[in-house]
N, C-alpha and C positions, 0 to 999 in steps of 0.2 A: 504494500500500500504506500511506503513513504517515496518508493524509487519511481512508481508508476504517477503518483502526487509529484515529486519534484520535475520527473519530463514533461508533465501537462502542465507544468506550471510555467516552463520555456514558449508554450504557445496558445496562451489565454483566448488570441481569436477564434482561434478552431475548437478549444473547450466549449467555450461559450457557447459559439453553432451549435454543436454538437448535444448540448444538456439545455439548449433554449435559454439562457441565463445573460444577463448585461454582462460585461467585459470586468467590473468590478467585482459583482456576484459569486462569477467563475475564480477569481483571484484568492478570494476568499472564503472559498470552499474549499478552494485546492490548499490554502494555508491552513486549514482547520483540518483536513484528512494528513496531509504533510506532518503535520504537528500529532495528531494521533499516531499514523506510524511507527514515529520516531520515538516517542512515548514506549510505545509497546515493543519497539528494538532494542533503548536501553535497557528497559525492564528486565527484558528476557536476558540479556546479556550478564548485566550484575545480579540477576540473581543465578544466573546457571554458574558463574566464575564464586559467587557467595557457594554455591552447593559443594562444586568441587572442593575448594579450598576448607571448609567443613570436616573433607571427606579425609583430607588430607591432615589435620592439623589446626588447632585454633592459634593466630596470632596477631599481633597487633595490626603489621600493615591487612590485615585480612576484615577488622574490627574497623581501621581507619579507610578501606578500601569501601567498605558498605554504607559507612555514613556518608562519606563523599557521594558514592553513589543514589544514594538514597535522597540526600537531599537535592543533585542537579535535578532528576526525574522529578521530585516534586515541584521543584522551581518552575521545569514545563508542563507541569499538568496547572498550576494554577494559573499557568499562563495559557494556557489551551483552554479552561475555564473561561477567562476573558473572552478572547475570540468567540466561542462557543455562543456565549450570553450575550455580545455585540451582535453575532449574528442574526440571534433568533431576533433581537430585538427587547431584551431587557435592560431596562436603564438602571443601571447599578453607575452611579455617577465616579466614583474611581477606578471601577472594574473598566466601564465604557470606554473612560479615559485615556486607561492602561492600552487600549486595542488601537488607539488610535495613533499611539506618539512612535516617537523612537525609541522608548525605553521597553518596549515589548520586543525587538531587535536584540537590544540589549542584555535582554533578561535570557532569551533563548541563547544566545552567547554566554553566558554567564554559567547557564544551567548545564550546559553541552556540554562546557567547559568540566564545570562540577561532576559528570557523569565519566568523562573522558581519567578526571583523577582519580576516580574512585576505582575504575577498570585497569588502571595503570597498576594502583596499590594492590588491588585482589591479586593480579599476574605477578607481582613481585614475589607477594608473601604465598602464590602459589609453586611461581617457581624452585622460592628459597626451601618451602616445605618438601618438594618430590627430589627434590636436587639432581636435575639432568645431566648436571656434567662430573657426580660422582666425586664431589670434596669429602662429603664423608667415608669413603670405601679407602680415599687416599691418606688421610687423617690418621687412621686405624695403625696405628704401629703393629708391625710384626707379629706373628704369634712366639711365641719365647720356648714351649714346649713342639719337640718333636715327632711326640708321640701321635700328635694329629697328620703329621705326614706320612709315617708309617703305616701299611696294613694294607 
């Protein structure tokens, strides 16, 4: 939905045509499907990276990997909320407000941004957890008994 939302959002005249909608109507539809999408992309993402790392180990980038994440997703659903209530046509006079400036630009920056750290930190503290390139196997000083290599 977000990838098929962001192409049709490259050519809002033929959207328009196409769903009967004015040239604005269509912009903002596709900005309000765009914005769910990507909703439901990060979600899936921090929480499937939250499960593994779970699976693997509790630790702090994995604790600070969720709040990050947690909180960008929520920054664009409240911002997806705005859009949503602009749309239908509810006047909530800050919420309105919010859909109309540049600080709703802003806020979806901010929160993507937010989502992007929190998937950063998950992959960290999921990497450091399975350890792929085998520091702990190398770490392991010798066995000192022979007995284990005989037999």
């Amino acid at each position: 939905m977000y990838l098929i939302s962001q192409l049709l959002r490259i050519y809002p005249d033929g959207t328009a045509a196409a769903f009967d909608l004015t040239i604005p109507e269509a912009r903002q539809v596709l900005a309000i499907t765009s914005g769910l999408g990507q909703i439901v992309l990060f979600t899936g993402l921090v929480t499937a990276l939250w499960r593994a790392h779970l699976a693997t180990g509790l630790s702090g980038s994995g604790v600070r990997g969720l709040a990050f994440g947690a909180a960008g997703v929520g920054i664009l659903m409240f911002l997806e909320a705005a859009l949503v209530l602009d749309w239908i046509g509810w006047e909530l006079s800050p919420v309105s407000m919010l859909a109309r400036t540049t600080a709703l630009d802003a806020g979806i920056i901010a929160g993507t941004a937010l989502v992007f750290a929190g998937l950063a930190s998950l992959g960290i503290g999921l990497s450091q957890a399975i350890d792929p390139f085998g520091r702990a196997e190398r770490e392991v000083p010798p066995s000192v008994s022979g007995a284990e290599e005989t037999g």
